[in-house]
PyMOL commands that place a pseudoatom at each C-alpha (Angstrom):
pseudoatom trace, name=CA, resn=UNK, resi=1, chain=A, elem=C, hetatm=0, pos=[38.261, 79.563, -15.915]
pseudoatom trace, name=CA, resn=UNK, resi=2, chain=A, elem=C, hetatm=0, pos=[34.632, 78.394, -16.541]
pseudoatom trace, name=CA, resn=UNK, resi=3, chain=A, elem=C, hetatm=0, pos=[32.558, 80.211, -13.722]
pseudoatom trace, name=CA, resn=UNK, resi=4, chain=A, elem=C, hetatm=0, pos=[29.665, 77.549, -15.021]
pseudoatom trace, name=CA, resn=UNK, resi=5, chain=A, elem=C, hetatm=0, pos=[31.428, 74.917, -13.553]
pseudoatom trace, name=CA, resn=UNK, resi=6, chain=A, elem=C, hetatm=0, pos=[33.302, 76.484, -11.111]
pseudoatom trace, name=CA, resn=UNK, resi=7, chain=A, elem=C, hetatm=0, pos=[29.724, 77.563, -9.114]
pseudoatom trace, name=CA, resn=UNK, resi=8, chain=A, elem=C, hetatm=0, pos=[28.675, 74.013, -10.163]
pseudoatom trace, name=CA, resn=UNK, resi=9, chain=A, elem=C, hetatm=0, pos=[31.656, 72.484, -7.943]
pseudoatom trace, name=CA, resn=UNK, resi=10, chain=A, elem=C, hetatm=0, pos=[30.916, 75.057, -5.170]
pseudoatom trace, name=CA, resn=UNK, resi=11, chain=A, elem=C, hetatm=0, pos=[27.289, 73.940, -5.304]
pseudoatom trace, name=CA, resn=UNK, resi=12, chain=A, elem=C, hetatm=0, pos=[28.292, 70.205, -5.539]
pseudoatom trace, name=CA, resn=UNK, resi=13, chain=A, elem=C, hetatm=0, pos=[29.380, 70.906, -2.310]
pseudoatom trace, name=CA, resn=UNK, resi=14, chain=A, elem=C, hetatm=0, pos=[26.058, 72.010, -0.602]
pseudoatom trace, name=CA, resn=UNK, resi=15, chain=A, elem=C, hetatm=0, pos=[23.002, 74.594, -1.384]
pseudoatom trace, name=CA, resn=UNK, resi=16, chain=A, elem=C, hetatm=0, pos=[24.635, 78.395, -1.176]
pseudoatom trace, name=CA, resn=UNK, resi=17, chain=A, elem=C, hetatm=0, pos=[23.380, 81.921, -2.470]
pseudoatom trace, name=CA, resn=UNK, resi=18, chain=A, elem=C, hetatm=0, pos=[25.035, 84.057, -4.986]
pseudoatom trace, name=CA, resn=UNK, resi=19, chain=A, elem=C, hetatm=0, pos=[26.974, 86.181, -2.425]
pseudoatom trace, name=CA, resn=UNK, resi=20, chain=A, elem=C, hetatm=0, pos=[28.540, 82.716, -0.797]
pseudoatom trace, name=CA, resn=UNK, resi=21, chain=A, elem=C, hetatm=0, pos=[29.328, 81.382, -4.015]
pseudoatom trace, name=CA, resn=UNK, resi=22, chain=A, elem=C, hetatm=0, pos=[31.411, 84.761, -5.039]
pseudoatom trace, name=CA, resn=UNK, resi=23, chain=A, elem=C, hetatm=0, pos=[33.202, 84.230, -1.529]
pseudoatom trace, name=CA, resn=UNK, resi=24, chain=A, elem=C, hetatm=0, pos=[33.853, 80.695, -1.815]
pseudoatom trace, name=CA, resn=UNK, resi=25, chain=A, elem=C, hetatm=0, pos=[34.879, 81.098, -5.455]
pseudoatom trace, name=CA, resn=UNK, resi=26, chain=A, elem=C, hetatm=0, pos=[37.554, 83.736, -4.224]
pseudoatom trace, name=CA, resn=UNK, resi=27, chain=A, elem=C, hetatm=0, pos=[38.609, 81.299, -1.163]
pseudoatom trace, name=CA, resn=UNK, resi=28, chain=A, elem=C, hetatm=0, pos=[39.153, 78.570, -3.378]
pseudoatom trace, name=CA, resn=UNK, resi=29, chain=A, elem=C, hetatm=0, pos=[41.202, 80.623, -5.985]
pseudoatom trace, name=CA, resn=UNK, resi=30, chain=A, elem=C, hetatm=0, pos=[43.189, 83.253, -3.662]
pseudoatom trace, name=CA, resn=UNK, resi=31, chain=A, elem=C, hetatm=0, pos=[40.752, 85.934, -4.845]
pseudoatom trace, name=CA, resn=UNK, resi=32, chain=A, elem=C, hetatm=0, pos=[43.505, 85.568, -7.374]
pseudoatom trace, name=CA, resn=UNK, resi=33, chain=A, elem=C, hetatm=0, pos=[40.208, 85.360, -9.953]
pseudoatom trace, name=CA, resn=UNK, resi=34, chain=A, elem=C, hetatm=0, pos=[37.923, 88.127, -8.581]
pseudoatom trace, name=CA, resn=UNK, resi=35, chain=A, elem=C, hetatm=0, pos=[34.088, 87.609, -9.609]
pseudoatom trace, name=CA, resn=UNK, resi=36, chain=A, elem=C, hetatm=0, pos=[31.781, 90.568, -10.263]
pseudoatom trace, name=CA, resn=UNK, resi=37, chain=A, elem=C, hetatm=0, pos=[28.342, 89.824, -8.272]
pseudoatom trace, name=CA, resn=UNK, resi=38, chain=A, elem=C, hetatm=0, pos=[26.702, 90.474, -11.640]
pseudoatom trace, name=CA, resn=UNK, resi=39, chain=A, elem=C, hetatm=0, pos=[28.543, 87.221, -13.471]
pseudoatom trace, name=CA, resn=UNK, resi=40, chain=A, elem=C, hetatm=0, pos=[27.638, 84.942, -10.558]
pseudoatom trace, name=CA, resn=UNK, resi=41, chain=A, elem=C, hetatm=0, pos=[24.210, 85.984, -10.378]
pseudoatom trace, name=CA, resn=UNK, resi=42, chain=A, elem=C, hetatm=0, pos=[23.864, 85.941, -14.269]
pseudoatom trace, name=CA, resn=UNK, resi=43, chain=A, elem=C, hetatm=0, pos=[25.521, 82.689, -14.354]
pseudoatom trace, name=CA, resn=UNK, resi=44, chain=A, elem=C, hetatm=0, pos=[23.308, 81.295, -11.926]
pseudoatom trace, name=CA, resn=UNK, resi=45, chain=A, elem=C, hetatm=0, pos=[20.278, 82.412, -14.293]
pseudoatom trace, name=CA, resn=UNK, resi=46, chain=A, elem=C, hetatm=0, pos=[21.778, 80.195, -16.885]
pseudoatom trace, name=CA, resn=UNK, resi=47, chain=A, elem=C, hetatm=0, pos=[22.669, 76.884, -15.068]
pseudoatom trace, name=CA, resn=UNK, resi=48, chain=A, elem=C, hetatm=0, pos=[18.810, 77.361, -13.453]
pseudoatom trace, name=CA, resn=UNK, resi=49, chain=A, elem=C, hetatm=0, pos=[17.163, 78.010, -17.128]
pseudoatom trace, name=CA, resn=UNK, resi=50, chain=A, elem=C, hetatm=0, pos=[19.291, 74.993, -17.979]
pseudoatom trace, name=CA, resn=UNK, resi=51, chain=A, elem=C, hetatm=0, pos=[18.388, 72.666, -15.204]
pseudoatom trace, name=CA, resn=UNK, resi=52, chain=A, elem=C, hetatm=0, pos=[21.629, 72.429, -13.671]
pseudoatom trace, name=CA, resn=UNK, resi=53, chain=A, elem=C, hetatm=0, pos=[20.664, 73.946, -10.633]
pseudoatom trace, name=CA, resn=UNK, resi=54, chain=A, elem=C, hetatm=0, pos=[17.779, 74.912, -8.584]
pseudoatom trace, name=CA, resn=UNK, resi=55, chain=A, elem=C, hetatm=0, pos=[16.811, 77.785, -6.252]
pseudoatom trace, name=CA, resn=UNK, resi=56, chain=A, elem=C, hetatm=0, pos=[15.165, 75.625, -3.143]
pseudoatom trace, name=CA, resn=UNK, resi=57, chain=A, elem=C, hetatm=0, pos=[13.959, 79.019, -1.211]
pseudoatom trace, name=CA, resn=UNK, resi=58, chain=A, elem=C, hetatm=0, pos=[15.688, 81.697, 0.586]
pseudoatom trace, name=CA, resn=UNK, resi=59, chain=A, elem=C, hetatm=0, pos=[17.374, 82.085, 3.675]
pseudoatom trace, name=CA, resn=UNK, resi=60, chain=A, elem=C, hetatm=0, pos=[16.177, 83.945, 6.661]
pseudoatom trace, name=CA, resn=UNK, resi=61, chain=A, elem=C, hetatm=0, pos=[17.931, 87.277, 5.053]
pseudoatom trace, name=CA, resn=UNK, resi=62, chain=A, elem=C, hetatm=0, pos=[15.861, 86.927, 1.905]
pseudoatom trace, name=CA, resn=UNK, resi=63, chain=A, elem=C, hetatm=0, pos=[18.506, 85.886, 0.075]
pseudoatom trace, name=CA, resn=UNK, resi=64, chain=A, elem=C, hetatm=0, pos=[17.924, 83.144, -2.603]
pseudoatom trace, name=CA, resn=UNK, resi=65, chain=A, elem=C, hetatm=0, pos=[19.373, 79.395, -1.908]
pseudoatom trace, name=CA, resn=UNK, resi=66, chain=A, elem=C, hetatm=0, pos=[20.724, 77.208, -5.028]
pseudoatom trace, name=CA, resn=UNK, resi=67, chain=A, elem=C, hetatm=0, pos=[21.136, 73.638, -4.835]
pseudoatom trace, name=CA, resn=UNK, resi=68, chain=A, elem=C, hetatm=0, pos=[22.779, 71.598, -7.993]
pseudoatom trace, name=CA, resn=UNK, resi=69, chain=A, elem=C, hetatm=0, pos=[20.238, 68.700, -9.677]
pseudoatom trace, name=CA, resn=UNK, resi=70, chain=A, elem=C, hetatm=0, pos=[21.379, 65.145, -11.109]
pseudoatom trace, name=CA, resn=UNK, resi=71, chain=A, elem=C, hetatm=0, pos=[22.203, 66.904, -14.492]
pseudoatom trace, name=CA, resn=UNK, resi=72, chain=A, elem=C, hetatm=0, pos=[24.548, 69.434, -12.847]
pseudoatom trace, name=CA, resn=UNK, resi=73, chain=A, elem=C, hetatm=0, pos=[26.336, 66.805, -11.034]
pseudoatom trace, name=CA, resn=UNK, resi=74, chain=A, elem=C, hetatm=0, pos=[26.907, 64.992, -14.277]
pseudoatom trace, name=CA, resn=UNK, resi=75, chain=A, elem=C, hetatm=0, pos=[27.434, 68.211, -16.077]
pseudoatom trace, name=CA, resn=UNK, resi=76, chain=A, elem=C, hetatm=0, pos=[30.243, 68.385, -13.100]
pseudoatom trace, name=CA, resn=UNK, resi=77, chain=A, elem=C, hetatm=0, pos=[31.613, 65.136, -13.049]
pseudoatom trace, name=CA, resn=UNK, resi=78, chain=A, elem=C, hetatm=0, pos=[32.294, 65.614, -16.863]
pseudoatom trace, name=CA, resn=UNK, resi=79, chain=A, elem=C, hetatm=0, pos=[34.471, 69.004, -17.010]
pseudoatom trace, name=CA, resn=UNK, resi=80, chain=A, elem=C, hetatm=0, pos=[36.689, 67.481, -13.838]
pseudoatom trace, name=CA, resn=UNK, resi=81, chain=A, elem=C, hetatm=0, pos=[37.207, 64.416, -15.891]
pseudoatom trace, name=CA, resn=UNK, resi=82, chain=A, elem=C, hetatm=0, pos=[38.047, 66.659, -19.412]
pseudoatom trace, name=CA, resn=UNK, resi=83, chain=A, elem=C, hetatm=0, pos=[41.276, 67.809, -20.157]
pseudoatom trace, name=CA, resn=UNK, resi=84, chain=A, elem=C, hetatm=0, pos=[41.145, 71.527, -21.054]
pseudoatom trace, name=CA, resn=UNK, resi=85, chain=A, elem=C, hetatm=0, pos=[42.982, 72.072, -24.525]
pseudoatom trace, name=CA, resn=UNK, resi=86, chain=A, elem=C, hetatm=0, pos=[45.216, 75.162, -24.846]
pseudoatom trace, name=CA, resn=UNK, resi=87, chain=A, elem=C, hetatm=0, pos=[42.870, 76.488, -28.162]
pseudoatom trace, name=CA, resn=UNK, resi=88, chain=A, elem=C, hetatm=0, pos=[40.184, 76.667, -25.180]
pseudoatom trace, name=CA, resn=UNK, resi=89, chain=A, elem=C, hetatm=0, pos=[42.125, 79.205, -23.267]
pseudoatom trace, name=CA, resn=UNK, resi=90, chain=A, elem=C, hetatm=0, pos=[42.228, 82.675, -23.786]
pseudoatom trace, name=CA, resn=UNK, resi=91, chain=A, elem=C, hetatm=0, pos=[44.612, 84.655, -26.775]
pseudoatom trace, name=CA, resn=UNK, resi=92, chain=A, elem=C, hetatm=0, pos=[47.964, 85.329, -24.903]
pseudoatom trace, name=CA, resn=UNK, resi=93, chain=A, elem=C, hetatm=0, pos=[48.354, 89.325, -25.158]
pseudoatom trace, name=CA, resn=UNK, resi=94, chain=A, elem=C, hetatm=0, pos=[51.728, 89.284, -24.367]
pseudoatom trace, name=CA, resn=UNK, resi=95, chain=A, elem=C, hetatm=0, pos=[52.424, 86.610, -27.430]
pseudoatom trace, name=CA, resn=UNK, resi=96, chain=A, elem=C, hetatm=0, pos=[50.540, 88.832, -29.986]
pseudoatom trace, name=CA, resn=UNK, resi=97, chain=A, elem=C, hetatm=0, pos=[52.504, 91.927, -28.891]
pseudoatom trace, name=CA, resn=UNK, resi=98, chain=A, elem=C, hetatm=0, pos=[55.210, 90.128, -29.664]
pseudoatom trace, name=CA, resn=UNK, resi=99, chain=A, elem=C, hetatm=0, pos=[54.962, 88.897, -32.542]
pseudoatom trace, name=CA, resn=UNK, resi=100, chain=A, elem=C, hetatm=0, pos=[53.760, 92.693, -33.499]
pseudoatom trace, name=CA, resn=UNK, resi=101, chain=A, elem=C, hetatm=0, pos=[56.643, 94.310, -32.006]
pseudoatom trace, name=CA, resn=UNK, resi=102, chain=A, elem=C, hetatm=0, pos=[59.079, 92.041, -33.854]
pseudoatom trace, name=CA, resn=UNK, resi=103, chain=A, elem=C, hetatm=0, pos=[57.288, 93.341, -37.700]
pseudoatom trace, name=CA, resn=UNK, resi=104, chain=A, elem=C, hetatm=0, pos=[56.654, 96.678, -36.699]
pseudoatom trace, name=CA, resn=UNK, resi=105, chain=A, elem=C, hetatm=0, pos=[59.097, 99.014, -37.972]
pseudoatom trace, name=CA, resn=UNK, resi=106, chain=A, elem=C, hetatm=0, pos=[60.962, 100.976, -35.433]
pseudoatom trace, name=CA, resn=UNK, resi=107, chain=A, elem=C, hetatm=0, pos=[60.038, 98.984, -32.230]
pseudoatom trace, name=CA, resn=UNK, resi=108, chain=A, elem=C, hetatm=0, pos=[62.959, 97.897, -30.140]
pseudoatom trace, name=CA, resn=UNK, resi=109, chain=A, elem=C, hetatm=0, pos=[61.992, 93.949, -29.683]
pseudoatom trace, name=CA, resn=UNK, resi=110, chain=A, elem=C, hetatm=0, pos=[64.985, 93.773, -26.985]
pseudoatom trace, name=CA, resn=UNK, resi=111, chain=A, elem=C, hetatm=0, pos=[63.676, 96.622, -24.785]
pseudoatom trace, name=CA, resn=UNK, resi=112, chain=A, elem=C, hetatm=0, pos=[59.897, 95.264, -24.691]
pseudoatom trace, name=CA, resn=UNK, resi=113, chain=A, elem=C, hetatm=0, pos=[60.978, 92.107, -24.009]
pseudoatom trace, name=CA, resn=UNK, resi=114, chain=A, elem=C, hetatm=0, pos=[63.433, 93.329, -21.151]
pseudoatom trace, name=CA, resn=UNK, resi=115, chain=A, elem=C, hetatm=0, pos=[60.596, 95.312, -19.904]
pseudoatom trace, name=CA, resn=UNK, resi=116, chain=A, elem=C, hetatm=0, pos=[58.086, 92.345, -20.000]
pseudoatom trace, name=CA, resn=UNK, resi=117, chain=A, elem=C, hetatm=0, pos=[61.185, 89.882, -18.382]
pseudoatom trace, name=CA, resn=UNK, resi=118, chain=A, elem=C, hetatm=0, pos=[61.835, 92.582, -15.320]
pseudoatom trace, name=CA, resn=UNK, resi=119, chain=A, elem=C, hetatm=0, pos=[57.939, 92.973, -14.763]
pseudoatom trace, name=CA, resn=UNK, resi=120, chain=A, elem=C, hetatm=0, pos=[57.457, 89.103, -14.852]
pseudoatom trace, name=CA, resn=UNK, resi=121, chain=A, elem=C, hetatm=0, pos=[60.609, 88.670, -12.270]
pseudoatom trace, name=CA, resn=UNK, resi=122, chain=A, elem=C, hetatm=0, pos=[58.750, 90.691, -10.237]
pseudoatom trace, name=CA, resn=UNK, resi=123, chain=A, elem=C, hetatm=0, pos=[55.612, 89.239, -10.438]
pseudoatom trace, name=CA, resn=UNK, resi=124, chain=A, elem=C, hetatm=0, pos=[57.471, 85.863, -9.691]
pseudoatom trace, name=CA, resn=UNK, resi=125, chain=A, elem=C, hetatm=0, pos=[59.508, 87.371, -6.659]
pseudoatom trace, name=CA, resn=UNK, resi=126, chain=A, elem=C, hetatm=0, pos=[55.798, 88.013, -5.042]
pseudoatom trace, name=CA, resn=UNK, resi=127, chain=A, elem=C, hetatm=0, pos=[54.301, 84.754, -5.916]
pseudoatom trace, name=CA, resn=UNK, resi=128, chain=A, elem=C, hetatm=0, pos=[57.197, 83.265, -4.461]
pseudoatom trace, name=CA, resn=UNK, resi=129, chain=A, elem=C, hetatm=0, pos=[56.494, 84.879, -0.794]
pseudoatom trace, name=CA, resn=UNK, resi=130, chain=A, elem=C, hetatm=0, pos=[52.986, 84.468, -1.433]
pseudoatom trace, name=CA, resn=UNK, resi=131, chain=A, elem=C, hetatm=0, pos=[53.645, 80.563, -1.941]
pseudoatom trace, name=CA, resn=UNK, resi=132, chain=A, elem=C, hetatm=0, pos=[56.019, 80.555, 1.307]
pseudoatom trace, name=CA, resn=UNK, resi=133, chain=A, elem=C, hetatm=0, pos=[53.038, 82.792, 3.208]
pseudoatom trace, name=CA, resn=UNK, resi=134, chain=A, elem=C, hetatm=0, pos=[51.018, 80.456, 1.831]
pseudoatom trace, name=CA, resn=UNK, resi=135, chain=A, elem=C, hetatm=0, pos=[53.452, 77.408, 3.515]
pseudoatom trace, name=CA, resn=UNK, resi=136, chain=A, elem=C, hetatm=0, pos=[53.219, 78.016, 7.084]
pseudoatom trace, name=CA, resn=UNK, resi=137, chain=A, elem=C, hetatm=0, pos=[49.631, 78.784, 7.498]
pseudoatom trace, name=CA, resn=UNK, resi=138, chain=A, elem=C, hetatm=0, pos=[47.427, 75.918, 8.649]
pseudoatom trace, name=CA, resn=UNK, resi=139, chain=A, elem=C, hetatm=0, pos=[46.481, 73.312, 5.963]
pseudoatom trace, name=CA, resn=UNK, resi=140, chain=A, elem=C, hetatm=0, pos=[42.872, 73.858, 5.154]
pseudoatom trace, name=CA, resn=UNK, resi=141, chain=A, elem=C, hetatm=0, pos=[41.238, 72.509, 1.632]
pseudoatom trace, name=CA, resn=UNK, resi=142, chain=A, elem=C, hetatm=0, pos=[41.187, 75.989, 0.852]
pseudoatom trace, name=CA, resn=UNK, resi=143, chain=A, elem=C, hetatm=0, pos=[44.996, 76.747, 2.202]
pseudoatom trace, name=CA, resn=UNK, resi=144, chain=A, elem=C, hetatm=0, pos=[45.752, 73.497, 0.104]
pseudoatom trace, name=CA, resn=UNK, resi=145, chain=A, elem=C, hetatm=0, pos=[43.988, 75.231, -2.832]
pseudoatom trace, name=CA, resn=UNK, resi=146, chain=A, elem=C, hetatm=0, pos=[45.123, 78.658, -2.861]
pseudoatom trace, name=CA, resn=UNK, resi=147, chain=A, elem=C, hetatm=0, pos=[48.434, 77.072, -2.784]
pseudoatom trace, name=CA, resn=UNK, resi=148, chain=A, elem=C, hetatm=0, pos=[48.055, 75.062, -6.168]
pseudoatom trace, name=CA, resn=UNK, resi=149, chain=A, elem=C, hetatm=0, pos=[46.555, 78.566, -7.355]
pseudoatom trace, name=CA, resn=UNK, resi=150, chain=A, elem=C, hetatm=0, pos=[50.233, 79.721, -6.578]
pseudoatom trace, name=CA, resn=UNK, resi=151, chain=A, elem=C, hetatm=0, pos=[51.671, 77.120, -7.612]
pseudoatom trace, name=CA, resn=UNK, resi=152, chain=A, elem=C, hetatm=0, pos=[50.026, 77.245, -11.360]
pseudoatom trace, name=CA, resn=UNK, resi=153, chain=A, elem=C, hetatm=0, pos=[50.740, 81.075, -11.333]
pseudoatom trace, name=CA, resn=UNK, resi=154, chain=A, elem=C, hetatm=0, pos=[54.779, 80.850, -10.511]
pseudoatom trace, name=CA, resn=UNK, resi=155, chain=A, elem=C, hetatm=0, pos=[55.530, 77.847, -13.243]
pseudoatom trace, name=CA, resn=UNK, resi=156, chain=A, elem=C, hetatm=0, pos=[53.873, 80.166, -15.380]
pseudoatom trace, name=CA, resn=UNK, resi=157, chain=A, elem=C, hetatm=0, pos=[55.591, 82.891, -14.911]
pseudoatom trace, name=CA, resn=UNK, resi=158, chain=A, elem=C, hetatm=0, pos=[58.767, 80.777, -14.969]
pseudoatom trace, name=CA, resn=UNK, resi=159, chain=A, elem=C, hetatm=0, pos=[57.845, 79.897, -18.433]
pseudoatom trace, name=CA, resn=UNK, resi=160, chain=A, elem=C, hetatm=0, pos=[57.097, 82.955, -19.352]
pseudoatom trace, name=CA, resn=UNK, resi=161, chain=A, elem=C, hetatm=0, pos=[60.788, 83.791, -18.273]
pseudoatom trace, name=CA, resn=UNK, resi=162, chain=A, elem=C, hetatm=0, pos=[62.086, 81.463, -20.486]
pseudoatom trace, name=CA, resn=UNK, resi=163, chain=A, elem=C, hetatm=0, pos=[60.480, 81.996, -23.309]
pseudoatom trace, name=CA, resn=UNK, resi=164, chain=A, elem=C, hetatm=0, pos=[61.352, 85.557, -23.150]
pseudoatom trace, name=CA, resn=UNK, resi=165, chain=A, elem=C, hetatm=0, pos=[64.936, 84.634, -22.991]
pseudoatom trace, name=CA, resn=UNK, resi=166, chain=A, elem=C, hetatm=0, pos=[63.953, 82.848, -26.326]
pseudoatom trace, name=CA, resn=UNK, resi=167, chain=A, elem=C, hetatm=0, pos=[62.323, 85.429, -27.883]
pseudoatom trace, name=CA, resn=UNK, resi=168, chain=A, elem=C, hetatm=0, pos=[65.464, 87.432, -26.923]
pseudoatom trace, name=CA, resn=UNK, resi=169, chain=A, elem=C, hetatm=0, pos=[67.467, 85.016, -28.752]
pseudoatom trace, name=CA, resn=UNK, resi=170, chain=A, elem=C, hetatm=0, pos=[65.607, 84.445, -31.881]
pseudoatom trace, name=CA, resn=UNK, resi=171, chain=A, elem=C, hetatm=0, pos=[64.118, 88.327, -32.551]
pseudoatom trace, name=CA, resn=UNK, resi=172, chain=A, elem=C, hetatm=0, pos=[67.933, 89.486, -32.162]
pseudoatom trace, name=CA, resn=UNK, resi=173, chain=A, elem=C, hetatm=0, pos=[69.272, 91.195, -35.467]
pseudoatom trace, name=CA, resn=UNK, resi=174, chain=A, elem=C, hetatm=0, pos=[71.862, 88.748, -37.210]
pseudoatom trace, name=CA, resn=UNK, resi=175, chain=A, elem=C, hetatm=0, pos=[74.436, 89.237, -39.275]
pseudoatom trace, name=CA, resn=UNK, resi=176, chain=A, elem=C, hetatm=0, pos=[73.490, 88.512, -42.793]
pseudoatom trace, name=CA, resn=UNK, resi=177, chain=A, elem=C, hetatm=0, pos=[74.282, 84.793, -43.662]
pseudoatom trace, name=CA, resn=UNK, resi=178, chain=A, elem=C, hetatm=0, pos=[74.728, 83.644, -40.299]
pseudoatom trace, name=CA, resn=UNK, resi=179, chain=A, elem=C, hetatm=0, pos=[71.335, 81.462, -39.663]
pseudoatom trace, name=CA, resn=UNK, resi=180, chain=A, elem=C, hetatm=0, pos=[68.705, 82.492, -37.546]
pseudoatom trace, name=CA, resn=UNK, resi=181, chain=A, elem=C, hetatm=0, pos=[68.492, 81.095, -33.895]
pseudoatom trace, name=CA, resn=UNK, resi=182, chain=A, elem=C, hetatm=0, pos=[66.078, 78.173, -33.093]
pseudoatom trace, name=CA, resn=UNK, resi=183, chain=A, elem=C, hetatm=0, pos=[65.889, 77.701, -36.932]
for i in range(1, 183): cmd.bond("trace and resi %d" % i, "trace and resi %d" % (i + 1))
show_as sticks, trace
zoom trace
C-alpha cells in the first residue's frame, strides 16, 4: 500500500500529527498493515517538501499538526480514481519459490506446496473468525473498513488455495508421453 496516499486520505479527513496518523492508519487497516513511527514521520517530510501537506502548528503537547493543501487533495482524488496494476504490487515470494523449487534438483515440489496449502488453510480458518468477529461488532466506518481489509485478505488466501491445487497438478511428475497438465 502507498503510505503517501494513505496519510494523504487520513489527512483529507482533518489536520492530525504523526502519532494519530499511525493510529488511524492501523484503525482503518486492522493494524493488519503495521506502520513504523519512523515511515510516517519520514513520509510526512516528503508530502511537506512536496507541498502536499502542511504543518499548521502544534498541539498543546508539542506535537506537530499537518493539514493537506489543494495539491494534496488533487494528488488524492487522483490515486482513488486510478486503478492499481498488478506490475505495481510487490514480487510474490511464495510464486518465485515456486517456480525455484520446481527446477531445483532434489526439492520435493509436492511437500512445499502441501506445506504452503496447510499454512494458508490456516491462515484462512483465522481470517474467517476474524471476519465473523468482525460481523457482530457495531458498524463504524472503521468496523466497515477493517472488514473489507478481511475481506481482501480471505479471497486471497482462497486463491492462493487454488492455485496451489494447480501448481499441485501441473509440477506433478508424468509419465513420459502423457502431456503435461494445464498445457
Amino acid at each position: 500500500m502507498s503510505i503517501r496516499h494513505g496519510l494523504l486520505a487520513l489527512l483529507a479527513r482533518g489536520p492530525r500529527y504523526g502519532y494519530q496518523l499511525r493510529a488511524d492508519f492501523e484503525s482503518s487497516t486492522g493494524a493488519s498493515w503495521p506502520l513504523n513511527i519512523g515511515q510516517v514521520y519520514s513520509t510526512l517530510a516528503r508530502l511537506e517538501r512536496d507541498a502536499l501537506i502542511t504543518r499548521v502548528g502544534a498541539d498543546r503537547e508539542g506535537r506537530f499538526v499537518y493539514r493537506i493543501t489543494p495539491a494534496g487533495h488533487d494528488d488524492v482524488r487522483g490515486w482513488f480514481a486510478t486503478p492499481l496494476a498488478r506490475a505495481d504490487r510487490p514480487r510474490d515470494e511464495l510464486a518465485i519459490k515456486l517456480a525455484m523449487a520446481v527446477t531445483t534438483p532434489g526439492v520435493d515440489v509436492a511437500d512445499v506446496v502441501r506445506v504452503q496449502r496447510a499454512a494458508t488453510l490456516r491462515t484462512l480458518r483465522d481470517l474467517t473468525r476474524a471476519r465473523a468477529d468482525a460481523d457482530r461488532a457495531p458498524a463504524d466506518r472503521e468496523a466497515r473498513a477493517w472488514g473489507l481489509v478481511l475481506d481482501s485478505m480471505i479471497f486471497q488466501a482462497e486463491a492462493e488455495v487454488r492455485w496451489l491445487d494447480h501448481c499441485e497438478a501441473v509440477a506433478a511428475p508424468q509419465p513420459a508421453g502423457t502431456p503435461e497438465p494445464g498445457r
